[in-house]
MINU-944839 format. One record per residue (C-alpha): residue number from 0; residue in three letters; z, x, y. Coordinates in pm, 1 decimal, m for minus. Layout:
+-----+--------+----------+----------+----------+
! num ! residu !       c3 !       c1 !       c2 !
+-----+--------+----------+----------+----------+
! NUM !    Ala !        Z !        X !        Y !
...
+-----+--------+----------+----------+----------+
***
This chain:
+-----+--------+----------+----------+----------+
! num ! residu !       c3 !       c1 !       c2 !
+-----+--------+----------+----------+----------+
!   0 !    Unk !  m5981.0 !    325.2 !  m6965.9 !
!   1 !    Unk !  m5670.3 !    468.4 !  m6763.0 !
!   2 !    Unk !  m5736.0 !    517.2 !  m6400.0 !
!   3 !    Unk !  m5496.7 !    818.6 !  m6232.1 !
!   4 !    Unk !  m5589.7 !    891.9 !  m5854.8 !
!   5 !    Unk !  m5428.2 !   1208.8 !  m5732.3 !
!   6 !    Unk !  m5319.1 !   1319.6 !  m5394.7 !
!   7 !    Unk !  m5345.2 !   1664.6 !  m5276.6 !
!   8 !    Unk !  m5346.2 !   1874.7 !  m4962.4 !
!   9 !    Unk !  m5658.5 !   1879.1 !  m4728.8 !
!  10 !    Unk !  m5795.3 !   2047.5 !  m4412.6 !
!  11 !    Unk !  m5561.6 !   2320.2 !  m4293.8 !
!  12 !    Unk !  m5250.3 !   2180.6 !  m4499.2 !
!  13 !    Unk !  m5478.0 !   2256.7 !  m4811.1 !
!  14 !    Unk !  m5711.8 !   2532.4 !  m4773.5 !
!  15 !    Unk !  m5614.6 !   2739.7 !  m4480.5 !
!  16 !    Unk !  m5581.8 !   3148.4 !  m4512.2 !
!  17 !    Unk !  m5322.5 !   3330.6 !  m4406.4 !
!  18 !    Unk !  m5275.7 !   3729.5 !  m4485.8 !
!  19 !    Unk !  m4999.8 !   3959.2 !  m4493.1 !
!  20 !    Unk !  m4719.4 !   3698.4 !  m4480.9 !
!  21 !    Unk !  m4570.4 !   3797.3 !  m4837.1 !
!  22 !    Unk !  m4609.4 !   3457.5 !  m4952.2 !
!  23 !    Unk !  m4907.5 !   3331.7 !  m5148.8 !
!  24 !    Unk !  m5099.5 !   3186.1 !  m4870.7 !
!  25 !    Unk !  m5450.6 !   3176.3 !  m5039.6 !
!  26 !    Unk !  m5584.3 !   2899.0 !  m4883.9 !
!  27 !    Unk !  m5633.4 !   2660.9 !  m5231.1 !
!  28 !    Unk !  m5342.7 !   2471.6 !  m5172.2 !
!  29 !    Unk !  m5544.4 !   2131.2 !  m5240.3 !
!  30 !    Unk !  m5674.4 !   2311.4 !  m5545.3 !
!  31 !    Unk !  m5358.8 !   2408.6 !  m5707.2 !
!  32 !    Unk !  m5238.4 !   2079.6 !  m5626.1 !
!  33 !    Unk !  m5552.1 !   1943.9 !  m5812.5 !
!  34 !    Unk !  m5417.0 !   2123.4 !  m6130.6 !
!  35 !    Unk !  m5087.7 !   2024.2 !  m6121.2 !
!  36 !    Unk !  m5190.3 !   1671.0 !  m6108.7 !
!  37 !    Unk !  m5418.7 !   1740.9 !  m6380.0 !
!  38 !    Unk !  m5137.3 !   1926.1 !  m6586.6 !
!  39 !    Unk !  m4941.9 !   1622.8 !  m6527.0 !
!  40 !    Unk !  m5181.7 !   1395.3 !  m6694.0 !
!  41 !    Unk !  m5222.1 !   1603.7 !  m6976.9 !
!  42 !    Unk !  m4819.2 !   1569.6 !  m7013.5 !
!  43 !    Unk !  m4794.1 !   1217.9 !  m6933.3 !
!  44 !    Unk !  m5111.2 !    991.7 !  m7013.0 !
!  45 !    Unk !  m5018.0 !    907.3 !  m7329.7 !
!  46 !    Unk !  m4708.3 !    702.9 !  m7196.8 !
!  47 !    Unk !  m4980.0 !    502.1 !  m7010.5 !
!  48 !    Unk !  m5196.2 !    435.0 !  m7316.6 !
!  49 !    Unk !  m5425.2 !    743.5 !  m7233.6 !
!  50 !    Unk !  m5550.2 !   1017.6 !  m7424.1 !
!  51 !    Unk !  m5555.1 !   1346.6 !  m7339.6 !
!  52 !    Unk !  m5830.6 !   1497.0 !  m7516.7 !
!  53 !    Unk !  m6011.7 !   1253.8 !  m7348.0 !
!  54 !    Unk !  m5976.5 !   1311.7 !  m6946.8 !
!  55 !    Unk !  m6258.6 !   1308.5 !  m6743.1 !
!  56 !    Unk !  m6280.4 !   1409.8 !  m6413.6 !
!  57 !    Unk !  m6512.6 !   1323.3 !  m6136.5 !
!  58 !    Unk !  m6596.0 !   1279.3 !  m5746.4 !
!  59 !    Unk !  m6833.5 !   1165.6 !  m5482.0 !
!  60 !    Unk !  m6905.3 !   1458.4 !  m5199.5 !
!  61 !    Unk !  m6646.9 !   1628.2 !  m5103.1 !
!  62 !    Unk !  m6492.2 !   1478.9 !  m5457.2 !
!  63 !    Unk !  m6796.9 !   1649.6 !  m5670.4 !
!  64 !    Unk !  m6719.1 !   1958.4 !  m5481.1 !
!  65 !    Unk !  m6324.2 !   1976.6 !  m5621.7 !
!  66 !    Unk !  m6468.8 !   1857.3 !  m5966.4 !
!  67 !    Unk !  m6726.5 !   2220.1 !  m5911.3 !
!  68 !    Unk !  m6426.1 !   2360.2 !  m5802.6 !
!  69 !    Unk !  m6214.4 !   2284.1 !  m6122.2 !
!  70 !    Unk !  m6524.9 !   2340.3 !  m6338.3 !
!  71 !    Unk !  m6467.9 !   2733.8 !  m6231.7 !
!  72 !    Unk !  m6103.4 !   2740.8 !  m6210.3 !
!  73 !    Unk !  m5936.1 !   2937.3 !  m6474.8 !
!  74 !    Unk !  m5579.5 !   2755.3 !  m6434.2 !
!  75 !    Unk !  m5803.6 !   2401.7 !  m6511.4 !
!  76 !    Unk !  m5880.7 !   2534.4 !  m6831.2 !
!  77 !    Unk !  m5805.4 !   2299.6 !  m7114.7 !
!  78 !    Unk !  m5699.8 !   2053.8 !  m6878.3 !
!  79 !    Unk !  m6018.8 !   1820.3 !  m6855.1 !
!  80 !    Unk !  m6260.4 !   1715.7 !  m7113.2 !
!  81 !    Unk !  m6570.0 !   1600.4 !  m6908.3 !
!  82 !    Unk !  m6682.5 !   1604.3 !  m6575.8 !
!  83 !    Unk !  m6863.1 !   1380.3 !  m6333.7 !
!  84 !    Unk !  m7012.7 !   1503.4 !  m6048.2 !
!  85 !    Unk !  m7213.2 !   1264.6 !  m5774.6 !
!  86 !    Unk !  m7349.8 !   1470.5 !  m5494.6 !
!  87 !    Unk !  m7221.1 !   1778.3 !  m5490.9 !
!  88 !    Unk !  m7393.6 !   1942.8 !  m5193.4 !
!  89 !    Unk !  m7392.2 !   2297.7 !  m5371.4 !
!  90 !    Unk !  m7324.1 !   2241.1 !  m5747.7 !
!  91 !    Unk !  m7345.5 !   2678.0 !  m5788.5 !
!  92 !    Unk !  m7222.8 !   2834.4 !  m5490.4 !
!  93 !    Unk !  m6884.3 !   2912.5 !  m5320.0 !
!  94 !    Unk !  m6951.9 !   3074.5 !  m4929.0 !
!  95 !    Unk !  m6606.1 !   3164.3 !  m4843.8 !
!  96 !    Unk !  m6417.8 !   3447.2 !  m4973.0 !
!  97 !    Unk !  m6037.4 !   3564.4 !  m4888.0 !
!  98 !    Unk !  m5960.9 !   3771.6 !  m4635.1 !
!  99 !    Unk !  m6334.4 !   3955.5 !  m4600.6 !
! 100 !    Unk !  m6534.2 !   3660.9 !  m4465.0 !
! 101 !    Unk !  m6604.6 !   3636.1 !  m4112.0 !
! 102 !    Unk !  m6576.7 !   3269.9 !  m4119.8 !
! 103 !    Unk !  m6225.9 !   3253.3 !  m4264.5 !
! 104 !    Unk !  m6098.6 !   3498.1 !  m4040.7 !
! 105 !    Unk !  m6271.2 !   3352.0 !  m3745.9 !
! 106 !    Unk !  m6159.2 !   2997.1 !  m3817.1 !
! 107 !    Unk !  m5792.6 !   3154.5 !  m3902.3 !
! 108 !    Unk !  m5784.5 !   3319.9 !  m3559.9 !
! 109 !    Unk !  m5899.3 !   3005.2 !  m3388.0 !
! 110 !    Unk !  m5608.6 !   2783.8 !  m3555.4 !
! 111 !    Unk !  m5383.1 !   3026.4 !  m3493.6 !
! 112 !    Unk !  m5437.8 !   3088.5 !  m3083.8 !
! 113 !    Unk !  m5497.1 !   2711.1 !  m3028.5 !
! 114 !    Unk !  m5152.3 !   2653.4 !  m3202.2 !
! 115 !    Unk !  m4991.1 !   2957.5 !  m3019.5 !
! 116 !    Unk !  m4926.4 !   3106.9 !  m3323.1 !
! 117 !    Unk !  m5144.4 !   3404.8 !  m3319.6 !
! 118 !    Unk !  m4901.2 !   3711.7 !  m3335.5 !
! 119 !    Unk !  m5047.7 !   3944.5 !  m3545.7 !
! 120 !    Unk !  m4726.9 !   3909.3 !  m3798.9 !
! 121 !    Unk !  m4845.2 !   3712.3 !  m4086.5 !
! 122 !    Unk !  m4466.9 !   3592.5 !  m4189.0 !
! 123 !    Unk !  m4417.2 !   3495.2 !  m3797.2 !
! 124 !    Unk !  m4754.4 !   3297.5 !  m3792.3 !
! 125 !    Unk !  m4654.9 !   3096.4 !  m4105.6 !
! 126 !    Unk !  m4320.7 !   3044.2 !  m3932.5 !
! 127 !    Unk !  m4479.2 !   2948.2 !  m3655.7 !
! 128 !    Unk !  m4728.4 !   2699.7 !  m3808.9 !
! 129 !    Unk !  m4510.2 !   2543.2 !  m4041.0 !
! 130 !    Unk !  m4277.4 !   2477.3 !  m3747.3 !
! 131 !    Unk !  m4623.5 !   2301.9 !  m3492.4 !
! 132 !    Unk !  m4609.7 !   1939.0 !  m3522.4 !
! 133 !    Unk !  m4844.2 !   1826.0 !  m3827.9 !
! 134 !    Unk !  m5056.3 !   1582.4 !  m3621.7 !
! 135 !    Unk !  m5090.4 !   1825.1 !  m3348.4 !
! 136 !    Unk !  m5245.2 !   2049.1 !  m3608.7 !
! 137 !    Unk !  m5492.5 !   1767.3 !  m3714.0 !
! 138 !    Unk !  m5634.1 !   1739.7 !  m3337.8 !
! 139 !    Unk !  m5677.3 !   2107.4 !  m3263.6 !
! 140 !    Unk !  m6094.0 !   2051.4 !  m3328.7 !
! 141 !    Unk !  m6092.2 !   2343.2 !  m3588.0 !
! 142 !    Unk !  m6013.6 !   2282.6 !  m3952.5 !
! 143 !    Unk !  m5988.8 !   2464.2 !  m4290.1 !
! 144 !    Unk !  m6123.2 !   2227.3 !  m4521.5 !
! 145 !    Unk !  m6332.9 !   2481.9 !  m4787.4 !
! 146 !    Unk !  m6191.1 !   2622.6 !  m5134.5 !
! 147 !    Unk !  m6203.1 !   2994.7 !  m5120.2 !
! 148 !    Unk !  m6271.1 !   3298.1 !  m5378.8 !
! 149 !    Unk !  m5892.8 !   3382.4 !  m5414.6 !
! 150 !    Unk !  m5925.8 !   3561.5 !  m5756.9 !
! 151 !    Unk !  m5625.3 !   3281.5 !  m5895.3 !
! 152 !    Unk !  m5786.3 !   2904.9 !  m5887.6 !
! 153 !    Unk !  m6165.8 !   3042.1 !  m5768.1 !
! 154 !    Unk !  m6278.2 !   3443.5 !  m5913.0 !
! 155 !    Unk !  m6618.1 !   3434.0 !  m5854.0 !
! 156 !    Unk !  m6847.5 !   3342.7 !  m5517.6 !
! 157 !    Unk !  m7084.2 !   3103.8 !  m5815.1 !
! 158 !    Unk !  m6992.8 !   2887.2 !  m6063.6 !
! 159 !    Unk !  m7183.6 !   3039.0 !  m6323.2 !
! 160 !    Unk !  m7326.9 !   2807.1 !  m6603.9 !
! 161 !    Unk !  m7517.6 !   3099.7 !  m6785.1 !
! 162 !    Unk !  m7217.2 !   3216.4 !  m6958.7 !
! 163 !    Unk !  m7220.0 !   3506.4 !  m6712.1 !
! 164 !    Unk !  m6850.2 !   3406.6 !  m6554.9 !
! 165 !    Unk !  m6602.4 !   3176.6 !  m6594.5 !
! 166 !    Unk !  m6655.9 !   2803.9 !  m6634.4 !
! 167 !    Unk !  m6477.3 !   2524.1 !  m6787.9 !
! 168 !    Unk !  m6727.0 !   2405.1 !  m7035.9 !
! 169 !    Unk !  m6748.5 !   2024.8 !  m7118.5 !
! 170 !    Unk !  m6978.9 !   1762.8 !  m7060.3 !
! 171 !    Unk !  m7126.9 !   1646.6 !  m6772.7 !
! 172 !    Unk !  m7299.9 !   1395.1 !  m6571.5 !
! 173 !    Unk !  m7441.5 !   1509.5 !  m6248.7 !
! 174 !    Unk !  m7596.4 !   1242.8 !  m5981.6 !
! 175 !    Unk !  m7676.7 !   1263.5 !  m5586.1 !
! 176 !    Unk !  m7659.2 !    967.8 !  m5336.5 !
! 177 !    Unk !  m7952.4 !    963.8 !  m5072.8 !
! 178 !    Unk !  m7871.7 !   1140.3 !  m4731.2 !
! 179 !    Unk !  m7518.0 !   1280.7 !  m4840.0 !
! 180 !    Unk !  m7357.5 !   1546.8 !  m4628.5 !
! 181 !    Unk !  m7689.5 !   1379.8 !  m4392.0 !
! 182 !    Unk !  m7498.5 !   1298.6 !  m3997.5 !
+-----+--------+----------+----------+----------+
***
């Protein structure tokens, strides 16, 4: 067995939404980034003695909910073979959508007036953001930490395992630890 661990963006680096900048700001950063790793072991495991056909993903909490995530991601298509999930707090549904949910926009609007960024100009607010010292932006007490319905890397609010929508189908094995997501 080959190992690969992957890094990708979390919390507002990762999954924060940002509209009308004329960039792609969709908030799946951490999920694209997910893919490309993913594309990058399908390109590269064999040098490592891996096989390709043969990559299986999987996660604990907040891990089983990026291995849900990929499960309904079109770009992850082809990319995986089998999928482990332990404890996925919600293995079917996705509560955030881009740009119409309250909670987005609420939590975007928050970010953005705690940082001083809030200007009603998308562009300047990126500007703005990208230019507020990263730790700074960890300690503001709001965080964007969920994937979103972005109709690129997530297209439907469920992951739909009744061949009604798009899913990634392969194999898996599905467990829960006592008391996860549990204070």
């Amino acid at each position: 067995m080959v190992v690969v661990t992957i890094n990708y963006r979390l919390n507002d680096f990762g999954y924060l939404v940002l509209n009308n900048t004329g960039e792609p700001t969709n908030g799946n950063y951490g999920l694209s980034d997910q893919v490309t790793a993913l594309a990058w072991v399908q390109a590269n495991i064999k040098a490592f003695g891996g096989d390709p056909s043969l990559v299986t993903i999987f996660g604990q909490s907040a891990g089983a909910g990026s291995v849900r995530a990929l499960l309904s991601s079109p770009p992850a298509s082809g990319l995986f073979s089998a999928a482990i999930l332990q404890s996925s707090l919600s293995l079917t549904s996705y509560t955030h959508y881009l740009s119409t949910d309250q909670e987005i926009i609420m939590q975007t609007n928050t970010i953005l007036n705690k940082t001083g960024c809030a200007s009603g100009n998308g562009a300047d607010e990126l500007a703005c953001l990208r230019a507020y010292n990263a730790s700074g932006l960890l300690t503001i007490g709001t965080t964007a930490s969920q994937v979103v319905v972005d109709g690129t890397y997530i297209t439907s609010n469920e992951s739909s395992f009744n061949g009604t929508g798009h899913v990634n189908k392969v194999p898996l094995l599905i467990g829960n630890m006592r008391d996860d997501g549990a204070p």
